[in-house]
N, C-alpha and C positions, 0 to 999 in steps of 0.2 A: 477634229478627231485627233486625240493625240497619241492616243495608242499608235504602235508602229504593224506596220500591213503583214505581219508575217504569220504562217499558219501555226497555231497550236504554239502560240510564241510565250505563254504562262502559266504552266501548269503547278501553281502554290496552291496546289490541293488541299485541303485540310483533309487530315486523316480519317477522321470518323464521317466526310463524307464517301469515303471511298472504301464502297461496300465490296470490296475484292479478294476479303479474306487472307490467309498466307501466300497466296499464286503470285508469283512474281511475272507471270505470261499476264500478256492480255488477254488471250482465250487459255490455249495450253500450246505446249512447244511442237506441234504439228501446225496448227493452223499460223503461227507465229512465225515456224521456220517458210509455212507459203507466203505469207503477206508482209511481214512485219521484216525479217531477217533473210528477206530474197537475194541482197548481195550475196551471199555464201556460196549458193547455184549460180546463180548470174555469171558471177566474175568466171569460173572455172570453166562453164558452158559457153561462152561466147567464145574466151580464148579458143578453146578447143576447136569448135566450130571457125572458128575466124581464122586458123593457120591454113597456113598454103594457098589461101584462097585471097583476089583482090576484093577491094570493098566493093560492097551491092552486089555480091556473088558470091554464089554457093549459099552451103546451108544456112550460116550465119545473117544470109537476107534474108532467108525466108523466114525464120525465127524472128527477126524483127519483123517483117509483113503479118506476120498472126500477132505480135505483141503490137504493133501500132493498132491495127485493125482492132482489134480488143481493147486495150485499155485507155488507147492517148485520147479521146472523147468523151470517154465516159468518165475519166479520171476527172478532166476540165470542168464538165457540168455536176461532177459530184458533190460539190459546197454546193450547189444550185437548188440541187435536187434536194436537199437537209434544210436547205431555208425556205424552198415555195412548197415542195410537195409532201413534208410529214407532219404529223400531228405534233411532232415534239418540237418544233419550232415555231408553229405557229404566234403561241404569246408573243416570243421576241419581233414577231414582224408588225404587231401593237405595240410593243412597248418601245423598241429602237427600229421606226421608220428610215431616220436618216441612213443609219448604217445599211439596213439590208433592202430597202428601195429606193430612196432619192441618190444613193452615192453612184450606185451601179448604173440606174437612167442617166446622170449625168455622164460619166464616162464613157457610156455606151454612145449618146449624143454627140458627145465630143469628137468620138471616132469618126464619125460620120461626116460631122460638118468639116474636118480637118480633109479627108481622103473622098470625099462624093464632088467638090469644085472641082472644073477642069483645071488644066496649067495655067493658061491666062486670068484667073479667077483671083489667084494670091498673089501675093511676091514669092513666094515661092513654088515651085513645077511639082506635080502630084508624087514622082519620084522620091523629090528631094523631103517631100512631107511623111510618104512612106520612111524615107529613112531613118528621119529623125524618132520615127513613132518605134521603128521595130530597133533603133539601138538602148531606146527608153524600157522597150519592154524587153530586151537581153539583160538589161543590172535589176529589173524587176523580178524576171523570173529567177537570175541568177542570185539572189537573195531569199525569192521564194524557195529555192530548192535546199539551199543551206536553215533556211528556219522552219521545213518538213523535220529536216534532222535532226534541229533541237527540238520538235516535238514530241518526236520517238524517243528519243532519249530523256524527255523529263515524262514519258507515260512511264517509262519502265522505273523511273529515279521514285515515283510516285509508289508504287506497288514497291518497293524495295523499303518502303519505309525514309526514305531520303527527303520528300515532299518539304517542309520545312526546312530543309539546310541552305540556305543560300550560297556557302561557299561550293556545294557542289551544282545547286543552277547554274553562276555564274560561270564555272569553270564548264559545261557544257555546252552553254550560249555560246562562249569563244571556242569550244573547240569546231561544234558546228559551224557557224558562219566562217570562220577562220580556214578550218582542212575543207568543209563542206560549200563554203563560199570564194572567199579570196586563194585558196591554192587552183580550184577549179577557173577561177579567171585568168589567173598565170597559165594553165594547162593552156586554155582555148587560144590564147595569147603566143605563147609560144607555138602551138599547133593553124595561126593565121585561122582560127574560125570564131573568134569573137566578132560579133555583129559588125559589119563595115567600117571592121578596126584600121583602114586603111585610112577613112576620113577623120581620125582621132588620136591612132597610135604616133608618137613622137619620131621623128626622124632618128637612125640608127639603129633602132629597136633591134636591129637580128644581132648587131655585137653584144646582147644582152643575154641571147638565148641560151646558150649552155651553161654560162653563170649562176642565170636564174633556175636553171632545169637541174643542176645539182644543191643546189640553197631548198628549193623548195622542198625536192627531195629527202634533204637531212631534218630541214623542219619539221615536215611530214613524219620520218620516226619518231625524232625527240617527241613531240606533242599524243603520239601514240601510247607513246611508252609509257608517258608521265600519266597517259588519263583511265590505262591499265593497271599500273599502279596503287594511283588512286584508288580505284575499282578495289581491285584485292584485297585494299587496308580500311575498307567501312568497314563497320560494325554489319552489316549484311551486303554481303560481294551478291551482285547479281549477275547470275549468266546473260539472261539478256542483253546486259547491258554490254556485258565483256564483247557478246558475239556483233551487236552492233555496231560498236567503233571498230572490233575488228574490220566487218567487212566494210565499213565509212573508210576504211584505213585504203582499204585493197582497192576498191573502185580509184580513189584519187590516185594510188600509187600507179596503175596502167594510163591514168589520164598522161600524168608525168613523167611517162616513158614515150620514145619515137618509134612505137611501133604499129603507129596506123590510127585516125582520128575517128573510123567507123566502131571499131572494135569498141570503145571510150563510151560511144554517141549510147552504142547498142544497151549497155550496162546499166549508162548512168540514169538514161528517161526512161528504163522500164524498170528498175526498183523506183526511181519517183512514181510512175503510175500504179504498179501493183501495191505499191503500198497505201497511197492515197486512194484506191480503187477497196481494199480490206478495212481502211477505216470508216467509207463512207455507208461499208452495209454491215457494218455491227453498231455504227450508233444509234439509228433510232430503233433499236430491236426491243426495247422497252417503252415506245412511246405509248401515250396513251390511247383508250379507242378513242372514235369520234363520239362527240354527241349526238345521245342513241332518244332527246328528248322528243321531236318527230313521233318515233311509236308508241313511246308511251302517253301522246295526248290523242292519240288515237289516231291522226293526221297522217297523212300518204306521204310516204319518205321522195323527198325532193331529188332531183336529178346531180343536185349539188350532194348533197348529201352520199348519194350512192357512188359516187367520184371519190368522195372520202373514206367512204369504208374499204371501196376497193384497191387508194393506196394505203390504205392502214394494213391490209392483208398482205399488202406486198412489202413494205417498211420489215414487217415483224417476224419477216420471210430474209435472211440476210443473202441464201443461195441465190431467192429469185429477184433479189435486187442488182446483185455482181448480173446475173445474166440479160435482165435490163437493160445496165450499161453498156455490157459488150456488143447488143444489139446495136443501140443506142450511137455506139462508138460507131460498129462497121457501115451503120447505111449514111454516119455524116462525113464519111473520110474524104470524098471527094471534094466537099463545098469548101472542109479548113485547107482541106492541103492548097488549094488555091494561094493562101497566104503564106500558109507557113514556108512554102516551097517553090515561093515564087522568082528569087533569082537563081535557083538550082535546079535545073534545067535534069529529065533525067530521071529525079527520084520520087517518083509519083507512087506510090504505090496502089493510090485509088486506081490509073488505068489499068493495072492486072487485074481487076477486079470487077469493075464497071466498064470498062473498054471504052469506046469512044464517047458515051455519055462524060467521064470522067474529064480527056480531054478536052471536048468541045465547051465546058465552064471556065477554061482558063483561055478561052479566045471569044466570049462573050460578052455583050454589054455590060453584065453583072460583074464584072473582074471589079469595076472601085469598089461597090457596095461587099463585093466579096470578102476585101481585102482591109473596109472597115469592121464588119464582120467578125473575123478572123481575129484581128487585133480588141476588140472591144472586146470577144470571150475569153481572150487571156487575163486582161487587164481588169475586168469582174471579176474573173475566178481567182487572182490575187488577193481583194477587195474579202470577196465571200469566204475562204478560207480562214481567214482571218477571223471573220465574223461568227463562223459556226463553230471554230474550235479554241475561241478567247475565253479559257479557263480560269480567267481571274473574274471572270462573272459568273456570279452564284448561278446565274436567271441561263446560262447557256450549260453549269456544268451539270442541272436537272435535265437540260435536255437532251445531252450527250449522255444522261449514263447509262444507257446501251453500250457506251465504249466504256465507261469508268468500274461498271459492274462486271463480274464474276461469269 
C-alpha cells in the first residue's frame, strides 16, 4: 500500500466532477461555521472559560466532559461507519478488500497478540509493550491530525476553483502537517506531554525550551502570513479558506504559549472531532437505496435486506446520523478511556457518568484486552480514514459526493 495513511490526503478533483456550483461552503457558512471552521468559537470559548480556573475545573471541564462524551467515539468509529454500514461504499469493500478489511483485521490482531501475553510471555513486560504501542500511535495520530487539516483545506481549495493547481496543494500539505503537525510536536514537547517523551527525548532538552518556543512562534507568523497572502492574490480569494488557516493559526499559537496544557488539549481534539464528526454525516447523504430487487420478484424482503434500508434511511438523514454517534460516543466512553487514560490517574470522565461501573473496568481482568482494544481503534481509524476519504480515487469520490455536492 503505498499511498500514505492520512485522511482526505488528495483532493485533485477534477472540476466537472464537482457538482458544487459557485458555493465556495461546503454546505453554507452556518453549517461550515459549526463543523468545518469551529476553531473561531473554540479558541475564544475555552480561553474564556479556562481563566481563573485550574485544569479539570470549572466550566472549561465540563464543556470538555459534554464534548468528549459526544464526539471523541463517534468521531473514531466515523470512517467505520462510511466503510461497513452505507450503501455508498459498499462497492469499495469488493472491489479493495485489502484496504478496507484485511489491513484493519490485521492490525487489530496485532494489537492483541502484542498487549493480551503476560510479562513473562515476551522479552518484553506488558508495560514496556504498552509503551512502545502508544508512543507509535502519538506520531500516528499526531500526523493524522495535521492531514485532517490538509483535507479541509484542499475541500475548500477544490470549491474555489484551485483543485488543479498543484502549487497551491503543495503549499497546503506543508503548511498543514508543518503548523498543524511538526509546531504541535514542538508544543507537546515543550509542554512535557508528548507520549513518554522521557524514554526518547534527548538529554538537555529543557535548555532548548524557550529557544524553541520563541522560533516556533515567529515561524508560526511568517508561514501564516505568507499563506494569507497567497490566499488574497488567487484569481478567487476564498473566505473559507482565509477563516481556516486563521483559526489553524490561533489553535497552534495558544498551544505555544505557557499558559496551561489543558486549555491547548481542550481546543485542539474537539475541532478534530467536530469536524471529522460533520464530514462523516454529510457524505453519504447521497448514497444510493439498497437493492429493492426482493419486492419486485415478488419475494419476502430478507432480514438482511430490512437492516439495509434501515441504514439507508439513517445515512440520507445527516441530523440522525451526528446523533447516532453521539449516542454511540457516550455509552463507549468508559471501555476507551480505559486506554486512552490509563497512566493519568484522575481524568476519567466516564466515572461522573457511569459511576462505579466506569471504575471497576479499569481494575478488571479485561484491562489487557481493553487496552488492545483501545489502541487497535485508533490505529483502524487512522487506516479507514484514509481509505474513505482518498480522493484520488474516482471509485471513492462517487462515493463521498454527499460531501463533494452542493
Amino acid at each position: 500500500m503505498n499511498q500514505p495513511l492520512d485522511m482526505m490526503a488528495d483532493w485533485r478533483l477534477p472540476q466537472a466532477r464537482l457538482a458544487a456550483g459557485p458555493s465556495v461552503w461546503v454546505q453554507g457558512p452556518v453549517w461550515d461555521s459549526v463543523w468545518m471552521l469551529n476553531a473561531l468559537w473554540l479558541t475564544p470559548l475555552a480561553l474564556w472559560l479556562g481563566s481563573g480556573h485550574a485544569d479539570r475545573q470549572g466550566p472549561l471541564d465540563a464543556l470538555y466532559l459534554v464534548i468528549t462524551a459526544l464526539f471523541w467515539l463517534g468521531h473514531r468509529f466515523g470512517s467505520a461507519w462510511l466503510a461497513y454500514a452505507t450503501e455508498a461504499y459498499r462497492p469499495l469493500l469488493r472491489a479493495q478488500p485489502v484496504r478496507f478489511v484485511v489491513l484493519p483485521a490485521l492490525v487489530t490482531l496485532a494489537c492483541f497478540a502484542i498487549l493480551l501475553p503476560p510479562d513473562n510471555a515476551l522479552p518484553l513486560t506488558r508495560l514496556e509493550r504498552f509503551t512502545g504501542l502508544a508512543i507509535l500511535d502519538y506520531a500516528a495520530s499526531t500526523y493524522h491530525f495535521g492531514a485532517q487539516h490538509f483535507g479541509a483545506l484542499s475541500l475548500y481549495r477544490a470549491r474555489a476553483g484551485q483543485a488543479a493547481c498543484c502549487e497551491t496543494r503543495r503549499r497546503d500539505r506543508l503548511f498543514a502537517l508543518g503548523v498543524g503537525g511538526a509546531l504541535i510536536f514542538v508544543a507537546d514537547a515543550l509542554a512535557g506531554a508528548a507520549a513518554y517523551q522521557d524514554h526518547w527525548m534527548p538529554a538537555g532538552f529543557a535548555s532548548w525550551l524557550e529557544p524553541l518556543r520563541y522560533g516556533a512562534t515567529a515561524l508560526l507568523a511568517l508561514a501564516t502570513a505568507a499563506m494569507l497572502w497567497m490566499e488574497l492574490r488567487a484569481p478567487r480569494p476564498s473566505l473559507p479558506r482565509i477563516l481556516y488557516v486563521g483559526g489553524l493559526a490561533a489553535m497552534v499559537a495558544v498551544a505555544l504559549q505557557p499558559r496551561g496544557l489543558f486549555v491547548f488539549l481542550v481546543i485542539w481534539t474537539s475541532q478534530h472531532w467536530i469536524l471529522a464528526s460533520g464530514l462523516m454525516s454529510r457524505t453519504p447523504r447521497l448514497e444510493p437505496a439498497p437493492d429493492v430487487e426482493p419486492i419486485s420478484s415478488g419475494m419476502p424482503i430478507s432480514s438482511r435486506m430490512k437492516v439495509r434500508r434501515a441504514l439507508h434511511a439513517l445515512n440520507s438523514r445527516g441530523w440522525a446520523l451526528v446523533l447516532l454517534a453521539m449516542l454511540i460516543s457516550a455509552l463507549l466512553l468508559p471501555v476507551f478511556e480505559v486506554e486512552a487514560n490509563w497512566q493519568d490517574a484522575g481524568a476519567y470522565y466516564g466515572d461522573r457518568i457511569f459511576g462505579s461501573f466506569a471504575a471497576a473496568l479499569r481494575t478488571s481482568p479485561l484491562v489487557p484486552a481493553l487496552l488492545a482494544l483501545g489502541l487497535a481503534s485508533g490505529f483502524v481509524h487512522y487506516l479507514l480514514d484514509r481509505a474513505v476519504y482518498r480522493m484520488s480515487d474516482a471509485r471513492v469520490r462517487n462515493a463521498a459526493r454527499g460531501l463533494l455536492s452542493a
